[in-house]
C-alpha positions as CSV (number, residue, x, y, z in Angstrom):
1,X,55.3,96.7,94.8
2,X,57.4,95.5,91.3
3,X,58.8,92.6,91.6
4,X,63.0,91.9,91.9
5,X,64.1,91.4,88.4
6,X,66.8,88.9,87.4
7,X,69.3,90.1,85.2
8,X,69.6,87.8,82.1
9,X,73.4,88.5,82.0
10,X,76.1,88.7,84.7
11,X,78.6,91.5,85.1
12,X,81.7,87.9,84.3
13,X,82.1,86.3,81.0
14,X,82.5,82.9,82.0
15,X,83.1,80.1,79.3
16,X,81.1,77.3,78.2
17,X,83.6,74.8,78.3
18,X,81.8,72.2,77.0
19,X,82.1,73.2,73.6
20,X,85.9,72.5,73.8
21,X,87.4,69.6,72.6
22,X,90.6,69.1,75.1
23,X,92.2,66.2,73.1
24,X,92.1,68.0,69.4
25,X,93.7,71.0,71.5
26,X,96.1,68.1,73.2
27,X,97.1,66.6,69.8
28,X,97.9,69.7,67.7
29,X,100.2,70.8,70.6
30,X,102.0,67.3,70.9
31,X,101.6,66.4,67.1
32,X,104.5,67.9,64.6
33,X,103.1,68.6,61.3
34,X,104.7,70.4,58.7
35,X,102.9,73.9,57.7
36,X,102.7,75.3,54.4
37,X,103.6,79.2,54.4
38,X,105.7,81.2,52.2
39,X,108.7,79.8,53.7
40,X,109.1,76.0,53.3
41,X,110.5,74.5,56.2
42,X,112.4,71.4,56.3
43,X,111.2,68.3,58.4
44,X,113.9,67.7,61.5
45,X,116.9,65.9,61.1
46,X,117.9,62.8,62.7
47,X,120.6,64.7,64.7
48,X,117.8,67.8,65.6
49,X,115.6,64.7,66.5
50,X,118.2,63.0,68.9
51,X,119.0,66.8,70.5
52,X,115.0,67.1,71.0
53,X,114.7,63.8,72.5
54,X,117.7,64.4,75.1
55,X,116.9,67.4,76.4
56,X,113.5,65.8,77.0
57,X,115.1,63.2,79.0
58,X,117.2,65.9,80.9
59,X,114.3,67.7,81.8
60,X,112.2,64.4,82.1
61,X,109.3,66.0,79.2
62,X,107.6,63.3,78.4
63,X,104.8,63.3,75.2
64,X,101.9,61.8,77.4
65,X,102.5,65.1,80.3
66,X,99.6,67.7,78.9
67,X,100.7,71.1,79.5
68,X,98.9,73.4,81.6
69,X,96.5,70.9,83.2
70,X,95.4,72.1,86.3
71,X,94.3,68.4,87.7
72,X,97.8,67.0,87.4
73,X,100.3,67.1,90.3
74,X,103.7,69.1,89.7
75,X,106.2,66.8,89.1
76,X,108.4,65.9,91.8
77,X,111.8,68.0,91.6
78,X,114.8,66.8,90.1
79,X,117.9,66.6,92.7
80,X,120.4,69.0,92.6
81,X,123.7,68.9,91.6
82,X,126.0,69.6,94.6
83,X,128.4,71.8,94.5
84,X,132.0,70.5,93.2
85,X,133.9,71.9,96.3
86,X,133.0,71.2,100.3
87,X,131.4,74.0,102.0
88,X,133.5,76.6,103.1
89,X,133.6,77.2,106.5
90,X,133.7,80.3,108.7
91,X,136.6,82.4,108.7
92,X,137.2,82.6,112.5
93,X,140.0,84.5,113.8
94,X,142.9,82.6,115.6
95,X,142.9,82.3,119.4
96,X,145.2,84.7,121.6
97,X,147.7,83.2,123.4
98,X,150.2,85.8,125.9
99,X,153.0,83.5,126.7
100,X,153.2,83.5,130.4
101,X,157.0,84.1,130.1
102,X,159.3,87.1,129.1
103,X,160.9,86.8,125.9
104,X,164.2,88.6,127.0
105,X,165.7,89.5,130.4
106,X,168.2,92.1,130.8
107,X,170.4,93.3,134.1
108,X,169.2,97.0,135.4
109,X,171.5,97.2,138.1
110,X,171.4,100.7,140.5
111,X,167.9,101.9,139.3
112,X,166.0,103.9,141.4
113,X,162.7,102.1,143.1
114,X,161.0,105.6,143.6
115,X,157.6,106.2,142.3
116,X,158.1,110.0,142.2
117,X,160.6,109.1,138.9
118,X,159.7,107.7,134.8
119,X,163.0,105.9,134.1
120,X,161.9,103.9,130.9
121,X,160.5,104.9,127.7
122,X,160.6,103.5,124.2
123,X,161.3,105.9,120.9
124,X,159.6,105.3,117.6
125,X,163.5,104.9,116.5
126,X,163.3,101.5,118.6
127,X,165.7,102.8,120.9
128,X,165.2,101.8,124.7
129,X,166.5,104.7,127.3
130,X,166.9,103.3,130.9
131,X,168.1,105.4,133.4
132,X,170.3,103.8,135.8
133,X,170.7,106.2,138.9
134,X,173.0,109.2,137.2
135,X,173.6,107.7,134.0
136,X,171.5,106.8,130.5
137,X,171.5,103.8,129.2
138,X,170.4,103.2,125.1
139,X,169.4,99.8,123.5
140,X,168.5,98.9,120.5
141,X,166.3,96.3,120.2
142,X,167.0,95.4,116.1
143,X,171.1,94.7,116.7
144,X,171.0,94.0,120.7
145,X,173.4,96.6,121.2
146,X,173.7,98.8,124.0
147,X,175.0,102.4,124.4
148,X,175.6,104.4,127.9
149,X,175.6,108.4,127.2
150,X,178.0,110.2,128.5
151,X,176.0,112.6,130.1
152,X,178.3,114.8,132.5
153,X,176.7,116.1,136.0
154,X,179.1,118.4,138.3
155,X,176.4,118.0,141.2
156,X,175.9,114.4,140.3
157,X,172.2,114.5,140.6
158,X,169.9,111.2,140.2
159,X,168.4,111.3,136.6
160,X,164.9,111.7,137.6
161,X,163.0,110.9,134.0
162,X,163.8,110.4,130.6
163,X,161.4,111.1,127.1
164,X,161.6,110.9,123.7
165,X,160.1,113.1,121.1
166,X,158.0,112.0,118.4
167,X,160.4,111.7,115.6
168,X,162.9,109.6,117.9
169,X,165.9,111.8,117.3
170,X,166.2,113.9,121.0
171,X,166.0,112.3,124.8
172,X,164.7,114.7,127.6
173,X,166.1,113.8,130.4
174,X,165.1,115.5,133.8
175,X,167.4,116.0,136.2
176,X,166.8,116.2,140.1
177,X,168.2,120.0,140.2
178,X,165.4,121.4,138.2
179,X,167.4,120.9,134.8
180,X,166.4,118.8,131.7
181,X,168.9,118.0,129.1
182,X,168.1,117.7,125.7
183,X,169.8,115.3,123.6
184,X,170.6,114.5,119.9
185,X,171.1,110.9,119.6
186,X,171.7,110.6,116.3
187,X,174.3,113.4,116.6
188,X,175.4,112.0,120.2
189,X,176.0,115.5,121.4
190,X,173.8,117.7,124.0
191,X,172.0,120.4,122.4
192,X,170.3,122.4,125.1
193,X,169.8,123.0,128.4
194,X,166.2,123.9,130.0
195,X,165.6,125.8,133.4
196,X,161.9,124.6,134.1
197,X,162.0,125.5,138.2
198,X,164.2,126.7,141.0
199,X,165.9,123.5,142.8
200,X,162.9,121.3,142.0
201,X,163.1,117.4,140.7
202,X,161.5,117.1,137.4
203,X,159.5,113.6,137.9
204,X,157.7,113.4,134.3
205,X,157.9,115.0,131.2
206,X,155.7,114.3,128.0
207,X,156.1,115.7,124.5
208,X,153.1,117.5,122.3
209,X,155.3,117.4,119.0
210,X,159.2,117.7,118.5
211,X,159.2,121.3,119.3
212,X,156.9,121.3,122.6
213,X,157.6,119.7,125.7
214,X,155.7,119.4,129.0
215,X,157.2,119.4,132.6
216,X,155.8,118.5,135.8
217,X,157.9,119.4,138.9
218,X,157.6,119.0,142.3
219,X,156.5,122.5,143.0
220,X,153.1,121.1,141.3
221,X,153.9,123.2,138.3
222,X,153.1,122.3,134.9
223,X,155.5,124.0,131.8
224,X,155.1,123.5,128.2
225,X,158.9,124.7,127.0
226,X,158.9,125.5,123.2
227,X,162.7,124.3,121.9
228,X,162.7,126.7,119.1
229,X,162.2,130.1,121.2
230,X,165.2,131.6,123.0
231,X,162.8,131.6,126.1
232,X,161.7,128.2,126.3
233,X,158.6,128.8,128.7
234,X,155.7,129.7,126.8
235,X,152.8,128.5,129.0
236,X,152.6,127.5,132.9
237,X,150.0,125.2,134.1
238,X,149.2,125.8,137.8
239,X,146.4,123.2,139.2
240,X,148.2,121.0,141.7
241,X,149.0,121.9,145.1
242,X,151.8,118.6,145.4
243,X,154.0,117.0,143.3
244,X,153.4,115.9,139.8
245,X,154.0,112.4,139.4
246,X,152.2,111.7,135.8
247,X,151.7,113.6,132.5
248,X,150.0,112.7,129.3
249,X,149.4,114.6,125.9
250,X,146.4,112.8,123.8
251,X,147.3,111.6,120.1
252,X,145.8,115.1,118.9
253,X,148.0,117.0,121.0
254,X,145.0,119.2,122.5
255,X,144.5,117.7,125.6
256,X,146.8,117.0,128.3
257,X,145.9,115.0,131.8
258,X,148.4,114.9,134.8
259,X,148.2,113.1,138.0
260,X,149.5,114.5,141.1
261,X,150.3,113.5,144.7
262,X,147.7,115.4,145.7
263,X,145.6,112.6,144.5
264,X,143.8,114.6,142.2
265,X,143.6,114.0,137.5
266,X,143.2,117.5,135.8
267,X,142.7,117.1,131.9
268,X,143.9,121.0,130.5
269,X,143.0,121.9,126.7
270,X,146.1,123.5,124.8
271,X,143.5,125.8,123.0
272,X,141.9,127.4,126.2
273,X,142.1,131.1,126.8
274,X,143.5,130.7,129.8
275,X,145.9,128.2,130.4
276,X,146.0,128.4,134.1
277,X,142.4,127.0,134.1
278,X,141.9,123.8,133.9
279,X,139.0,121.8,131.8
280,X,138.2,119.1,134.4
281,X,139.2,118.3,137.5
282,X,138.9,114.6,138.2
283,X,138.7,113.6,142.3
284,X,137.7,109.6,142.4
285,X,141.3,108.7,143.4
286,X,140.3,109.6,147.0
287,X,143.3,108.5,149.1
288,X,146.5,108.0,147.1
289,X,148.7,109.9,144.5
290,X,147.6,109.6,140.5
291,X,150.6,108.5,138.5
292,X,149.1,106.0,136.0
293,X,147.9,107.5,133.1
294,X,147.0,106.3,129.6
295,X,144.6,107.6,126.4
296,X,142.7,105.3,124.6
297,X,144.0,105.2,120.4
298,X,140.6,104.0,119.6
299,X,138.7,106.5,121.4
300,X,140.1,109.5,122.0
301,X,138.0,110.8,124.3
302,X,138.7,108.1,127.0
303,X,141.5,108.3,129.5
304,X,142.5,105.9,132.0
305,X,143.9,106.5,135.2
306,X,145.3,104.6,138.2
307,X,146.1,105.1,141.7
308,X,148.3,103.4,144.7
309,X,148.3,101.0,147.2
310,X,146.5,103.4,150.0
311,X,143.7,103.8,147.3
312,X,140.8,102.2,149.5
313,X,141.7,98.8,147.0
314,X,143.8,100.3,144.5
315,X,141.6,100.7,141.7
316,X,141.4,101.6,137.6
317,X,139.2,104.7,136.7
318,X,137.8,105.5,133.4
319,X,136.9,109.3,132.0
320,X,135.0,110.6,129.5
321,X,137.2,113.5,128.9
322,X,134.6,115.9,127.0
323,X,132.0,116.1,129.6
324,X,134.5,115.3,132.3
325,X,132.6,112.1,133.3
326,X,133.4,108.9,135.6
327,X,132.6,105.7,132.7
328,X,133.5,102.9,134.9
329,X,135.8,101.7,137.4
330,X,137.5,98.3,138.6
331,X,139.3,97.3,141.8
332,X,142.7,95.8,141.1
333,X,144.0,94.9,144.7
334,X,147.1,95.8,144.5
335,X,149.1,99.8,143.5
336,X,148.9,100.6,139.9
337,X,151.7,102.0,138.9
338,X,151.7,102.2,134.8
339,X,148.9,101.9,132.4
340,X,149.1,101.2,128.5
341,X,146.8,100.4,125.8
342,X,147.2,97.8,123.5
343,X,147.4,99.4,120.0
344,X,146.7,96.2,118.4
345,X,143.8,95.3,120.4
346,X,140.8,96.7,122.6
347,X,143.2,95.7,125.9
348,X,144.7,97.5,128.6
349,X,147.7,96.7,130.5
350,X,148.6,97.5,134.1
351,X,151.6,96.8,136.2
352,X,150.9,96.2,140.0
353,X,152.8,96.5,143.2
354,X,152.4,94.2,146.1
355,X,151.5,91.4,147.3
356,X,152.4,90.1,143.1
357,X,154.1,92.6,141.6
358,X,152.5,91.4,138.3
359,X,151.2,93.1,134.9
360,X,147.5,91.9,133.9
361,X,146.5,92.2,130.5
362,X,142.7,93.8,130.8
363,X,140.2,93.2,127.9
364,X,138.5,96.4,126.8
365,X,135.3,97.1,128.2
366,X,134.6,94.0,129.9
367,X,137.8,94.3,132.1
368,X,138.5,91.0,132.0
369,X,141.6,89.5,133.0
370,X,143.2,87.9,129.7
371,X,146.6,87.1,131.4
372,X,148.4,87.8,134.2
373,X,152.5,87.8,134.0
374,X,154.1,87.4,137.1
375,X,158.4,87.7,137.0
376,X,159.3,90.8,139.4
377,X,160.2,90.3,143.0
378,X,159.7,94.1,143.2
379,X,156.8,96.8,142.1
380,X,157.2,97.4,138.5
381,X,157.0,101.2,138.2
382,X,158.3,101.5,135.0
383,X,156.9,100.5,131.5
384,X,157.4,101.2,128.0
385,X,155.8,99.9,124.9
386,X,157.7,99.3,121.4
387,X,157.0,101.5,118.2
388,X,154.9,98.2,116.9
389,X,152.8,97.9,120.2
390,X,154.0,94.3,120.2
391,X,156.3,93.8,123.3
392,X,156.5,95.5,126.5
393,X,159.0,96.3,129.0
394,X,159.0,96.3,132.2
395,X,161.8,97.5,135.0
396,X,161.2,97.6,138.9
397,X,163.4,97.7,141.5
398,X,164.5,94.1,142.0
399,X,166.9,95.2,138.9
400,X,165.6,93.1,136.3
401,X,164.4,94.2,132.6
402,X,162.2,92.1,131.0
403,X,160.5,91.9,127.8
404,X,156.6,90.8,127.3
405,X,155.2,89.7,124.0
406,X,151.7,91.0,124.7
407,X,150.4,90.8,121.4
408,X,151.6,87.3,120.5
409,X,148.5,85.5,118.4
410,X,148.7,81.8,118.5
411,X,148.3,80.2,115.1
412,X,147.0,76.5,115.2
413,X,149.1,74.3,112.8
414,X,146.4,73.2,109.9
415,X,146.8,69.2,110.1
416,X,148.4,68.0,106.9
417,X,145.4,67.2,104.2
418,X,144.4,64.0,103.6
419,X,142.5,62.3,100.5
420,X,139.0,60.9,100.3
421,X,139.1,57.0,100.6
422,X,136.6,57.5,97.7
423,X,137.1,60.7,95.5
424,X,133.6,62.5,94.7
425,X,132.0,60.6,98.2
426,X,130.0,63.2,99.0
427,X,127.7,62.6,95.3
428,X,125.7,59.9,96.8
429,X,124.9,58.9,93.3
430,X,128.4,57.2,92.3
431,X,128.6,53.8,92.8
432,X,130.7,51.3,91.2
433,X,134.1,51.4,89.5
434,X,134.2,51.8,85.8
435,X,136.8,54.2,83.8
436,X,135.4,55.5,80.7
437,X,132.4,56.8,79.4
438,X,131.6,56.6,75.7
439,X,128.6,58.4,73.6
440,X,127.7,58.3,69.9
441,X,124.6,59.4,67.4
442,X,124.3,59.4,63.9
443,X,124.0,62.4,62.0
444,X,123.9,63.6,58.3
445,X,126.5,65.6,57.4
446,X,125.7,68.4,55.8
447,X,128.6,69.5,53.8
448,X,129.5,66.2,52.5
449,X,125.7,65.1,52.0
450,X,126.9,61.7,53.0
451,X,125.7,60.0,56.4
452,X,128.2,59.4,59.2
453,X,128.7,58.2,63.0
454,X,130.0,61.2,64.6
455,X,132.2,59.2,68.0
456,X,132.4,61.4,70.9
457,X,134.7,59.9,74.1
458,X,134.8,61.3,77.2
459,X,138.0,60.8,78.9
460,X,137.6,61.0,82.7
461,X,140.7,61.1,84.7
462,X,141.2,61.6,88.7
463,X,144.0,60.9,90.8
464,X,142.9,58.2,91.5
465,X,141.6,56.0,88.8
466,X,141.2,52.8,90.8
467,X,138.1,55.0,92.9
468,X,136.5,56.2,90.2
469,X,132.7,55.0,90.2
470,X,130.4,54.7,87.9
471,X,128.7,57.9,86.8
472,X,124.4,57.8,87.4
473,X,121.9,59.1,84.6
474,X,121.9,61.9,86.2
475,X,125.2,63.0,86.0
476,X,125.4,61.7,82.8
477,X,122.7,64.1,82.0
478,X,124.7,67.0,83.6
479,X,128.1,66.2,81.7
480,X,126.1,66.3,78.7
481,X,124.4,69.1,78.9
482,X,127.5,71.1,80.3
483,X,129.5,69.8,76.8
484,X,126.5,70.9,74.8
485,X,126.6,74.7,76.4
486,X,130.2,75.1,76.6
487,X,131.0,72.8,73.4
488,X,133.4,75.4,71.8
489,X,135.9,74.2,75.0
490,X,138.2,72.1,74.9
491,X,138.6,70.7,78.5
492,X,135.8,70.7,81.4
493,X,137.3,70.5,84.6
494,X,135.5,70.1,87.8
495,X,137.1,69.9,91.1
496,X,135.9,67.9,94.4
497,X,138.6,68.6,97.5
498,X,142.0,67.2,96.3
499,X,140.7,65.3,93.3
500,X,139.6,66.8,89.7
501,X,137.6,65.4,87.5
502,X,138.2,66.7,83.8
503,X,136.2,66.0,80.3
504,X,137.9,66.0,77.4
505,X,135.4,66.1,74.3
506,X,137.0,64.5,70.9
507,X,134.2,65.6,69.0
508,X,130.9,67.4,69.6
509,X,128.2,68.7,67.8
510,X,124.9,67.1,68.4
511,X,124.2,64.0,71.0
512,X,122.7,61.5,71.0
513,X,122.3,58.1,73.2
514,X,124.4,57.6,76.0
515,X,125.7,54.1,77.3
516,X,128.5,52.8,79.2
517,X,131.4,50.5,78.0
């Protein structure tokens, strides 16, 4: 059997270092000697010497540190300079506060405490129509002026609901004979008349643009009345087998949910084939009429609905209205008799009947109770909510209007700024008093060929000069080098809170020692 051979070489070149001499190679890399080439170059000048010999101090290059010995330690890190302004802190958005209070309280004397009837409702003109048993009340919230329409009534029926279009310009207002009057406030003149049943009371009416409007009646029928057409029924919506207490188009106009007495929410889609069919039919209000309604302007999808006081609890549903699905629910205690959503926040708002005849401000989807506002001896059945989404009102039958900021944000007074007892205190390297700084080097200048003392000051000024401490070597180091890269410049300002600290440079163009005076 041969024997196992040993190669003579290895696969590695690995050098014999100890045919290098480490400190000829250490003092041609440390040692400055002029070289002889084609081009002659010119030993340093005093001023290059003094820049070489500062920016080793800066950077703390010493000529006894070899370069690229592996046995020596790194040297320890140099501190850093801090920043010249505090931290910033997180941005965090101001508490809410809802003031427990109304802002405004008006009379509502006569009005109706029915819950078949929707007497209040706000225009995106900023006009607020009341309904005060057979007559229309307007105010206008910019000039606190008020305006009664004269609306003329040979039966002298109860105004049953009122509505404003879109655009603000025309008021439906349903009458308790089966009539709804349509009228032009700007012109302050009636401009038509609308049949929509025979000898029904029209209890709620909602409007899909300024041309369509929606009735609900009494007979359970549901009528979308086109203004422009010379027949003014164009579809008929027939789901409920009692009395239509709530309707609500969604912000696209495709949808529309109603709530009955029969204690049932059907959700019907303009853009069905049939429009006697409904989409969903919605049954979780087991016990008491549906007349709270509300769609969500951040969702669209999501309605809210609300049911009285004989609703096993009384209780707050939510629907997915494109599968037709029950999201969540919450128990309220107490008759809900409006809904809202806040359009300035992810909040609903519900007004109660007995035992507190309250409003609660819901957050959105925790359904917890931001505020509650008590002020009505009576249910509040009636709400509206201003162009802005900022204030609410509220009428019940205790006779009393009152106005809700709901969307008041509390802003916490910033406490007036105050200045450092010592300017610059967060650079723990300042220490005692001095005001100036001075700096100096010799230099030959070149376009004279005569040797001079080029002066440099540094003026530093604060606001309070009486503070000032005594710069380190490290800073002094830092103003230096900052004057060296930006010496074209006249002025260096840095700023620390309330105080600045500027550097004005008399002269500059190559540094040397640096000392106080």
């Amino acid at each position: 059997m041969a024997s196992k051979r040993t190669p003579e070489y290895g696969d590695r070149f690995i050098p014999n270092r100890a045919a290098m001499d480490f400190d000829y190679a250490h003092y041609k890399l440390t040692t400055r000697e002029c070289k002889t080439n084609k081009t002659k170059r010119s030993r340093p000048t005093v001023a290059q010497e003094a820049y070489r010999n500062m920016l080793k101090e800066v950077f703390n290059m010493h000529d006894d540190r070899r370069i690229l010995v592996f046995k020596n330690k790194p040297p320890k890190p140099v501190n850093p300079i801090p920043s010249f302004s505090p931290p910033l802190s997180k941005t965090q958005k101001p508490a809410r506060y809802v003031s427990q209070n109304p802002v405004r309280t008006l009379d509502a004397p006569d009005i109706l405490d029915d819950w078949r009837f929707n007497l209040l409702d706000w225009g995106s003109s900023n006009l607020l129509a009341l309904a005060l048993n057979c007559n229309v009340h307007l105010w206008d919230s910019s000039n606190n002026s008020a305006h009664e329409l004269e609306i003329s009534d040979e039966e002298n029926q109860p105004i049953s609901s009122v509505s404003w279009n879109p655009d603000g310009r025309h008021l439906a207002v349903g009458m308790g004979n089966s009539q709804v009057i349509i009228w032009d406030v700007a012109a302050d003149c009636l401009t038509r008349t609308l049949k929509v049943g025979d000898g029904v009371l029209v209890g709620s009416m909602d409007w899909n643009s300024n041309e369509i409007l929606t009735t609900g009646g009494f007979d359970g029928k549901i009528i979308n009345n086109d203004l422009r057409a010379r027949s003014h029924t164009v579809e008929t919506y027939r789901g409920h087998r009692q009395e239509v207490c709530g309707l609500k188009w969604s912000a696209s106009g495709r949808q529309l949910a109603s709530g009955g007495n029969d204690k049932l929410v059907f959700v019907w889609d303009r853009a069905a084939a049939s429009p006697r069919k409904w989409v969903h039919k919605l049954d979780h209000h087991n016990t008491a009429a549906v007349r709270a309604l509300a769609w969500c302007p951040f969702q669209a999808n999501l309605l809210a609905s609300g049911g009285g006081d004989a609703d096993g609890g009384s209780c707050i549903n939510f629907w997915d209205t494109h599968t037709g699905s029950h999201s969540n629910l919450v128990y309220t205690d107490s008759e809900v008799c409006s809904l809202m959503w806040n359009k300035n926040e992810h909040e609903l708002l519900s007004s109660h009947g007995s035992p507190q005849n309250q409003l609660i401000l819901w957050t959105y989807p925790s359904m917890l109770k931001r505020a509650e506002l008590n002020a009505h001896q009576s249910r509040v059945l009636y709400t509206a909510q201003s162009p802005n989404g900022c204030t609410v009102a509220c009428a019940s039958g205790d006779e009393m209007l009152t106005f809700w900021n709901v969307s008041e944000t509390f802003k916490v007074a910033k406490p007036a700024s105050q200045a450092h007892a010592k300017p610059f205190s967060q650079w723990s390297y300042l220490n005692q008093p001095r005001t100036g700084l001075r700096a100096s080097c010799p230099e030959m200048d070149q376009d004279h060929g005569r040797a001079g003392l080029v002066q440099m000051q540094l003026f530093v000024s604060i606001a309070a000069l009486q503070d000032l401490s005594r710069l380190s070597v490290q800073i002094k180091h830092y103003l230096l080098l900052r004057i060296m890269l930006e010496c074209r410049r006249k002025v260096i300002t840095m700023k620390d809170g309330n105080h600045s600290l500027s550097v004005r440079v008399a002269e500059a163009y190559n540094f040397g020692s640096f000392s106080d005076y």
